[in-house]
C-alpha positions, 0 to 999 in steps of 0.5 A, a space after each residue: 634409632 638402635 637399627 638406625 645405630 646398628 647400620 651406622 656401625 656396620 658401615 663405617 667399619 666395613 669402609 675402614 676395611 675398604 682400605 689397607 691392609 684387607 682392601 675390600 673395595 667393593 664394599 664402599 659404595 654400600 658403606 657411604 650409602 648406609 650412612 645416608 640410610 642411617 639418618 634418611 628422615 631424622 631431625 638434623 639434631 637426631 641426625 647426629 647421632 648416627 653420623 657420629 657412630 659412622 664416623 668412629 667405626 670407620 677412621 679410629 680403625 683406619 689409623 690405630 696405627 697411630 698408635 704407634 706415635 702413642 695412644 693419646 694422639 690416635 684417641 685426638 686425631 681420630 676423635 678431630 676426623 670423625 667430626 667431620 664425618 659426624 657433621 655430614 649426618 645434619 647436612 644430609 637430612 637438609 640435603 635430602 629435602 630436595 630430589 637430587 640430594 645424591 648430587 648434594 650429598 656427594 658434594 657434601 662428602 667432597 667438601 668434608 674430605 677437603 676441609 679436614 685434609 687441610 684444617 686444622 692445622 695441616 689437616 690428615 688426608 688419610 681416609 679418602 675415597 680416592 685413596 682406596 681405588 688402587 687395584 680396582 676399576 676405577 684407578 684410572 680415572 685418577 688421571 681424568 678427575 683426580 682423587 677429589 673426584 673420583 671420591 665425589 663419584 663413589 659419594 654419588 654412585 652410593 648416595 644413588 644406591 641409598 636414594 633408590 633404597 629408600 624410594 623402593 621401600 617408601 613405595 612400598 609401604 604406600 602401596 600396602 595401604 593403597 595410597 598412590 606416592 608418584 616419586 616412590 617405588 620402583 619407577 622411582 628408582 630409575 634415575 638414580 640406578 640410571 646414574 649409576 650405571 652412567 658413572 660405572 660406564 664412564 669408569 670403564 671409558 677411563 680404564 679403556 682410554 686412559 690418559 697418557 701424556 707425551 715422553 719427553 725423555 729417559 733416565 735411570 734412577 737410584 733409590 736406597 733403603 739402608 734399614 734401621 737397627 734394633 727393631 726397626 721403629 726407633 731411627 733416632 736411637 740409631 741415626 748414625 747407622 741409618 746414615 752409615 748404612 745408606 752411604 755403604 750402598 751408595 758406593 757399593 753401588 758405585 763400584 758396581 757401576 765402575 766394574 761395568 755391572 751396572 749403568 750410571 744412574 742419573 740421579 740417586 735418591 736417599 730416604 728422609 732422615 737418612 741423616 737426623 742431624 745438619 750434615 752441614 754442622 755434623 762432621 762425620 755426616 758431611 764427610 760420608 755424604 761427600 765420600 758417597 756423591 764423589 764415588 757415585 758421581 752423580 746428584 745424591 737427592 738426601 733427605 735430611 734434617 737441617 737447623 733452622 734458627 734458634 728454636 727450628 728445624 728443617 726437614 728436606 730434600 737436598 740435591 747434593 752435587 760431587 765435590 759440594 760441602 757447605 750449606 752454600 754449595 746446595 742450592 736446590 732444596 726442597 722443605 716438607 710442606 706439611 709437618 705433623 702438628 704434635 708429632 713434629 711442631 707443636 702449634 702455638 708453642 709461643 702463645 702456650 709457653 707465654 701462658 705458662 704451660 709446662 710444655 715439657 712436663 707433657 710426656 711425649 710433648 717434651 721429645 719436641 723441643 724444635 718445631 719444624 717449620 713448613 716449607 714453601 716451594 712450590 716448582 720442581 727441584 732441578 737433579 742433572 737435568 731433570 725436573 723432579 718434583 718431591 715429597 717428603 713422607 705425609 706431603 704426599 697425601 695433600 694436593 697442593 704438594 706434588 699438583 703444584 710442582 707437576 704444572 711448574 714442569 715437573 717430569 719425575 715425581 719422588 717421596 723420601 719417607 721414613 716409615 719406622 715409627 709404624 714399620 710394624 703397622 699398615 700405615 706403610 701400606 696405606 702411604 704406599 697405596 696413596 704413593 700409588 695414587 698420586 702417580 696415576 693421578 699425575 701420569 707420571 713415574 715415581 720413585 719411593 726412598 724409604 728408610 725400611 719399607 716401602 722403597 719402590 719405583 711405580 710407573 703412570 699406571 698406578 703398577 709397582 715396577 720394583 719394590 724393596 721389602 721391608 726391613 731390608 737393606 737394597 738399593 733399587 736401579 730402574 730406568 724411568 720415562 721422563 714425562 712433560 704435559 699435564 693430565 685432567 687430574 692434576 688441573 681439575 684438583 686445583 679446583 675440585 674443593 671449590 666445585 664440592 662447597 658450590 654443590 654444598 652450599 647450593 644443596 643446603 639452600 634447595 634443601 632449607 628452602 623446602 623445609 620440613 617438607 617430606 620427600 618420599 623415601 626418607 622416612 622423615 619423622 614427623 606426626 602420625 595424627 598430623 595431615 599427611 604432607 603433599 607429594 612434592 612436585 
């Protein structure tokens, strides 16, 4: 149980260094193997324990950014997350009672990735396999299978690599002792490698003929980063600045454009909290967002925090024309979909108040005294003509967010994020990576607005095509194609979740109804004076 401890803890770390910001991206397919290694042959309630290791080594280093925000919270969600990496421990030793476990298996990691980007509450997506293919080979099968998919396909290319391993070391230990085991040793091993090298040369026929959807037009687009006083990770303690700042580049921008240095953009986009206050209630706020559209002459996209009812607030995207004032001028609005559960609403606050929790005697609890309520739109905002889907910050990690609006019509995609909480930490290269991600998978340019870092616009090959470093102030100008139809990808994410439970559910049946049945390779603990078990057919 130590080795098996030891290669549980070598895997999951390595695979957190898979990601940002070392990016060892060929280490994964041996990470997720070493989990099935692991806990081949135990008992599922021994199975745990190994899981459980993976499970820790790999995503409480994936997000101690979030530490951040503050240590209790990286030590909760952490600790939620790595339960369901955990739980894949079980489900895979039931799963290795049958033949073609790696199938079941892949499933099973699919499914876990989809499950706990989304539940509970609103679930933390980071962490998936398909949001660390940026840079390497198999990027553009985004486009063709989604980040679903290309994750169950690194499960099933690993989960292969583990059941080879595994067979060629049960064959040999039978051989040692002369006995014949017909589904071990290295005939064994064919199918599995077989499958491999069938994925790795689906993935080259992805990179050499990658999806590329009709152009149905161009348009230049504006971004803005106006940075955050002091150190950087505090937008609150200097909002009015933030929102100052971003209002100077706009009609600097503007000028530029009236002395015939520049083209007109299209449309300009702000960063989300450009301005932390309702700049329908704030004056100062209203009136610099007014002089900025006015100078500029086009929509200004602003990211802002808006009231929403006693007790409520709103985060959105407000496509803000020249010459509108009130709430009742703005029409088009996008609402973040996923607020983060205790960063930005407190779930359940109701039920805990009318219990008589002291909320506010909760350290940083108490800094939320209105929660964000969740949007619900889900077609593309209408900006001069030009069907733009948005995202705001930790939206861009869920499917259903940019997937929904791109089959409502959506040309442009666009994030407004404010990054400043973790501008010291490699949260902002891992959004940005995800950022990359979705653009590929989509087929579609995109524009970044942040705060201050990573404001950026990427085209449909997942390549940065213009970038502001961080803690800088810049406005970014780039001309971008406008791009109608949808890409395998996006329709196949509609459904990915419920293809993993099928090949889940139907993995665990197989494998429940073989039992305690030995299957060569996995090293199933059992008793050594017991008849030896039949090979299985």
């Amino acid at each position: 149980m130590l080795v098996r401890m030891l290669v549980a803890l070598v895997s999951g770390g390595l695979l957190a260094a898979s990601f940002e910001p070392l990016t060892w991206w060929w280490v994964t397919p041996f990470c997720v193997a070493g989990l099935a290694v692991s806990v081949a042959g135990l008992t599922p309630r021994r199975a745990w324990w190994p899981a459980l290791v993976f499970a820790v080594a790999f995503y409480f280093p994936h997000i101690v950014w979030m530490r951040a925000v503050s240590t209790g919270a990286w030590l909760a969600l952490a600790g939620i997350e790595a339960l369901f990496y955990a739980a894949l421990g079980p489900v895979l030793v039931v799963l290795m009672r049958h033949r073609a476990w790696p199938l079941w298996g892949a499933g099973a990691w699919a499914l876990a990735e989809t499950v706990r980007s989304s539940w509970p509450f609103s679930g933390m997506p980071w962490g998936r396999l398909g949001f660390g293919v940026m840079d390497t080979p198999v990027a553009p099968a985004l486009a063709y299978v989604g980040a679903t998919g290309v994750g169950f396909g690194l499960a099933l290319a690993s989960f292969c690599l583990a059941a080879a391993l595994l067979r060629l070391r049960a064959g040999t230990r039978t051989t040692a002792t002369g006995a014949r085991a017909p589904a071990t040793g290295p005939r064994a091993v064919v199918a599995p490698l077989a499958t491999v090298v069938v994925l790795v040369a689906l993935t080259g026929l992805a990179a050499v003929f990658p999806v590329r959807l009709a152009v149905s037009g161009q348009a230049t687009v504006a971004a803005v980063q106006p940075d955050v006083p002091g150190a950087g990770n505090d937008i609150l303690a200097g909002f009015r600045e933030v929102t100052a700042s971003t209002v100077r580049e706009t009609v600097a921008l503007a000028a530029a454009v009236d002395a015939g240095q520049v083209p007109r953009p299209d449309l300009v986009l702000w960063p989300e909290n450009s301005t932390a206050v309702d700049p329908f209630a704030d004056a100062e706020t209203n009136a610099g967002i007014r002089r900025a559209s006015e100078a500029i002459g086009v929509p200004v996209v602003v990211g802002a925090i808006v009231d929403g009812g006693p007790g409520e607030v709103l985060n959105q995207g407000l496509v803000w024309e020249p010459g509108d004032r009130t709430a009742e001028d703005v029409t088009e609005r996008y609402t973040k979909r996923h607020p983060v559960p205790y960063g930005e609403y407190i779930p359940a606050r109701d039920l805990l108040e009318d219990l008589g929790v002291p909320i506010g005697n909760f350290g940083d609890l108490a800094l939320i005294p209105r929660d964000m309520v969740a949007g619900e739109r889900t077609t593309p905002l209408q900006v001069a003509g030009i069907a733009m889907a948005d995202a705001i910050c930790f939206d861009v990690g869920y499917d259903d967010v940019l997937h929904d609006q791109v089959l409502g019509g959506a040309e442009l995609l666009a994030v407004q994020t404010s990054n400043a909480t973790f501008i010291a930490t490699d949260q902002v290269d891992q959004q940005f990576a995800i950022t990359r991600a979705r653009a590929v998978e989509a087929g579609r340019w995109l524009v970044v607005a942040s705060t201050n870092g990573i404001t950026g616009v990427i085209a449909p090959d997942g390549s940065v095509v213009a970038e502001v470093p961080r803690r800088s102030t810049a406005t970014l100008l780039e001309e971008v194609d406008l791009v109608e139809g949808v890409t395998p990808g996006v329709r196949v994410g509609r459904y990915a979740g419920w293809g993993a439970l099928a090949l889940t559910a139907a993995g665990l049946a197989l494998g429940l109804r073989a039992g305690r049945r030995r299957v060569p390779g996995t090293m199933e603990e059992h008793d050594p004076t017991s008849p030896a078990p039949p090979h299985p057919s």
